[in-house]
NUTOR-578910 format. One record per residue (C-alpha): residue in one letter; x negated, y, z negated; residue number from 0. Coordinates in steps of 0.5 Angstrom, whole numbers, padded with zeros to 4 digits. Example, Ala and Ser with C-alpha at 12.3 -4.5 7.8 and 13.67 -1.06 7.14 Angstrom:
rest: A, X: -0025, Y: -0009, Z: -0016, nr: 0 $
rest: S, X: -0027, Y: -0002, Z: -0014, nr: 1 $
This chain:
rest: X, X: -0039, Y: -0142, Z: -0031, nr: 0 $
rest: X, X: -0031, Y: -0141, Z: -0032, nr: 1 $
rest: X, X: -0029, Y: -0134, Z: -0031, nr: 2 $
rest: X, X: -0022, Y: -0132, Z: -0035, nr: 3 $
rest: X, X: -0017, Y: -0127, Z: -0033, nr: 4 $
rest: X, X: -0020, Y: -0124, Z: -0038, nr: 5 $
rest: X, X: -0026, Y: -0123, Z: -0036, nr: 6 $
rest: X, X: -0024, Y: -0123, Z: -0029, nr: 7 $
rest: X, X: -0019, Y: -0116, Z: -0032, nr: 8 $
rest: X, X: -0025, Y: -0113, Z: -0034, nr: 9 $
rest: X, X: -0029, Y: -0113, Z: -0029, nr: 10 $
rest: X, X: -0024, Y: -0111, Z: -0024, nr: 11 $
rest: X, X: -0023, Y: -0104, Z: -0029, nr: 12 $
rest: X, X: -0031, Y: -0103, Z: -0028, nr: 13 $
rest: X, X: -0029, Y: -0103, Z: -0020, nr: 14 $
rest: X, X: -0029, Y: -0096, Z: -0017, nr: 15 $
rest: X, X: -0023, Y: -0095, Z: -0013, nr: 16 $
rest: X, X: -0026, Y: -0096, Z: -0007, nr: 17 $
rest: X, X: -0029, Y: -0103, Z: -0010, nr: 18 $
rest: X, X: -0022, Y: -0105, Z: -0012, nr: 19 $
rest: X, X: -0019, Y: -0103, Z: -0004, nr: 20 $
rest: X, X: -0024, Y: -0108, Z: -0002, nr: 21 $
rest: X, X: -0023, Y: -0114, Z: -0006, nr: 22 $
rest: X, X: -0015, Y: -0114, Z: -0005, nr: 23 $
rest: X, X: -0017, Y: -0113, Z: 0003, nr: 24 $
rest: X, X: -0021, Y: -0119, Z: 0002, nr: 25 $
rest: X, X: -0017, Y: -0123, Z: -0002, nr: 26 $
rest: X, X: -0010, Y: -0121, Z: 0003, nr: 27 $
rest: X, X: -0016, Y: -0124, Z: 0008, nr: 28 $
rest: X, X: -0017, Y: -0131, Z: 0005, nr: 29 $
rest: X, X: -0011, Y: -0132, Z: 0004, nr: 30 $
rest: X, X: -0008, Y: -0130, Z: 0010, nr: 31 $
rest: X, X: -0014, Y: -0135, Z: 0014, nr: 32 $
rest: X, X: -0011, Y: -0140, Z: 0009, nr: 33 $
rest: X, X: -0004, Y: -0140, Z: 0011, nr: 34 $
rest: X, X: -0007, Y: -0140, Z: 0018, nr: 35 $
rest: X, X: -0010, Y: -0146, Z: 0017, nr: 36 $
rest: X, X: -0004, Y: -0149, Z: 0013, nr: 37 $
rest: X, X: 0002, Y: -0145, Z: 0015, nr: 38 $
rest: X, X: 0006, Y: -0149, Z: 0009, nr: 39 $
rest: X, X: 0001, Y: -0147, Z: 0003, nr: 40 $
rest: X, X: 0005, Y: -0146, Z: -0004, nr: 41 $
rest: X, X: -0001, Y: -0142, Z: -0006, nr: 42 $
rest: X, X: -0002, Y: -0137, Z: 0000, nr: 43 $
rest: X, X: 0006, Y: -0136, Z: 0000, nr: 44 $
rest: X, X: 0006, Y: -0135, Z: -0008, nr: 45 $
rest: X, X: 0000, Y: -0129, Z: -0006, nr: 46 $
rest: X, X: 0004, Y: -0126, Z: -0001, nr: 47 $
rest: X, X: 0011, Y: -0126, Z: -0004, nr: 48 $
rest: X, X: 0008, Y: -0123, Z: -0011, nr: 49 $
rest: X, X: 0004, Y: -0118, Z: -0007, nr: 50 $
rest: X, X: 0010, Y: -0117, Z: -0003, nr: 51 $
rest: X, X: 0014, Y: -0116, Z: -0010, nr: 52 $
rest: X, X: 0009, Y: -0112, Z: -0013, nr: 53 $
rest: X, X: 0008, Y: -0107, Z: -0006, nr: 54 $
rest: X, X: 0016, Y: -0106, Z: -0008, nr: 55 $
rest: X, X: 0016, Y: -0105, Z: -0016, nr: 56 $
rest: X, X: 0010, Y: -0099, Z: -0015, nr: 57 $
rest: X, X: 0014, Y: -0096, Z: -0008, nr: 58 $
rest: X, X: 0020, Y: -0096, Z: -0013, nr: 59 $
rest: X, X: 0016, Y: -0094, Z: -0020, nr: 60 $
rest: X, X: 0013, Y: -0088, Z: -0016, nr: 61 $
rest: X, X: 0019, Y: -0086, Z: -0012, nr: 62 $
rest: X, X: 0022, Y: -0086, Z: -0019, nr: 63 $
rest: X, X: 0016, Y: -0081, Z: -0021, nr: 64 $
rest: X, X: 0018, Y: -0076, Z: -0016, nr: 65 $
């Protein structure tokens, strides 16, 4: 069965908010287990960069809130 960003954004906004911290928790794991595993994977750096990022952009976008 193929799962779509569509599909995958829907079920990510039936999460409870506790539900959607597990499931980014989980996915900063694997990741990190794969970088472990293979420090120069482009898909591992590309998923820390864009968390990095957008850590920074919602820091900013609440800051600016305030």
């Amino acid at each position: 069965m193929n799962v779509t960003a569509t599909d995958l954004w829907e079920s990510l906004g039936e999460l409870e908010q506790e539900e959607a911290v597990h499931v980014l928790t989980r996915l900063f794991e694997l990741y990190e287990e794969q970088e472990r595993r293979e420090p120069e994977d482009p898909a591992a750096a590309l998923f820390f960069r864009n968390l990095s990022t957008t850590i920074k952009q919602t820091s900013e976008c609440n800051l600016n809130r305030r």
